[in-house]
C-alpha positions in Angstrom: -62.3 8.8 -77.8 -63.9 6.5 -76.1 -65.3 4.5 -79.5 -61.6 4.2 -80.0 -60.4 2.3 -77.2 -63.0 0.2 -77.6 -62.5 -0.7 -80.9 -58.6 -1.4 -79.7 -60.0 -4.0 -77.4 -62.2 -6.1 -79.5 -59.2 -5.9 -81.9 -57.2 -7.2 -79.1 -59.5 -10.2 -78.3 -58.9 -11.3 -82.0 -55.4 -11.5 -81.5 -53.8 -15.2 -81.5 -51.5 -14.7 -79.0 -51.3 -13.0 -75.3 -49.1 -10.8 -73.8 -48.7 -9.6 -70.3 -46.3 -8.4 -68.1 -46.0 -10.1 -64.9 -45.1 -9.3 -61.7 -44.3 -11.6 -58.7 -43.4 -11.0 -54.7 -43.2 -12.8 -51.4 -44.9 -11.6 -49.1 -45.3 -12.8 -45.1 -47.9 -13.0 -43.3 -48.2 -15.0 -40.1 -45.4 -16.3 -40.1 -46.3 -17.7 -43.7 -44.4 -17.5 -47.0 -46.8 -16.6 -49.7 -46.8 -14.9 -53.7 -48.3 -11.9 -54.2 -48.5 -11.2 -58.5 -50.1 -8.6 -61.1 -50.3 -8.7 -64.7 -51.0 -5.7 -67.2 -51.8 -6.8 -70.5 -48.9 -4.9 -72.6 -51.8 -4.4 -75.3 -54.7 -3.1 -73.5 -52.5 -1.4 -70.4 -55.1 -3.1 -68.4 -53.6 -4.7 -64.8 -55.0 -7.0 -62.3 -53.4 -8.1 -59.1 -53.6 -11.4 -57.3 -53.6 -12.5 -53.9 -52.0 -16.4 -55.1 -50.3 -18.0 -57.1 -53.9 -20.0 -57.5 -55.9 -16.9 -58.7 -53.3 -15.7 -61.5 -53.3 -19.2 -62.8 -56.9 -19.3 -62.9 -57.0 -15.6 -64.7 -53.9 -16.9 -67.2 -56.7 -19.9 -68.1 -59.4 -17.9 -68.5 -57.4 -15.5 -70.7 -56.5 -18.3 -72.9 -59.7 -19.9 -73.3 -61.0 -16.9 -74.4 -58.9 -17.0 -77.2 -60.5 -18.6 -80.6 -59.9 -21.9 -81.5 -57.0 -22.2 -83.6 -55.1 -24.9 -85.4 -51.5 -24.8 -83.9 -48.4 -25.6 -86.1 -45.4 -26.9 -85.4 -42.3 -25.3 -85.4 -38.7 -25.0 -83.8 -38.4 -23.3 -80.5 -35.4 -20.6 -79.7 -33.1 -23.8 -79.0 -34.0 -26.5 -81.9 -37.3 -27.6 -79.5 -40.4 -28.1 -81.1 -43.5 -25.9 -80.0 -46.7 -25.6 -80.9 -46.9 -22.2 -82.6 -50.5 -20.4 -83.3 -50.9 -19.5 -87.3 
């Protein structure tokens, strides 16, 4: 079983594209206003939580540079914008 989830997850670092489901919160401490936030990567089921704003930003870049280097395309967005879509 386990040769199988493997092989899911170097399929998934192949993909163009990533997906996650976020989470964000305030949370107080000291009298400070801060973000709490997780993600779970909605392929993988994998989550991570973060103590910033700061640290999720740096896993979100990290994620993406992971990604291979592809040639983006342009296209129209959901409301006649154009955005760089992955092919």
């Amino acid at each position: 079983m386990a040769g199988a989830n493997t092989e899911k997850v170097v399929r998934d670092r192949n993909r163009r594209y990533l997906a996650y489901l976020l989470r964000l919160w305030q949370v107080r401490e000291k009298g400070q206003v801060g973000w709490r936030a997780s993600t779970e990567n909605v392929h993988t089921g994998e989550q991570r939580g973060f103590s910033g704003l700061a640290d999720l930003y740096a896993f979100i870049e990290g994620e993406v540079s992971q990604v291979g280097q592809v040639q983006p395309t342009r296209g129209l967005g959901d409301r006649g914008t154009d955005i760089e879509r992955l092919s």
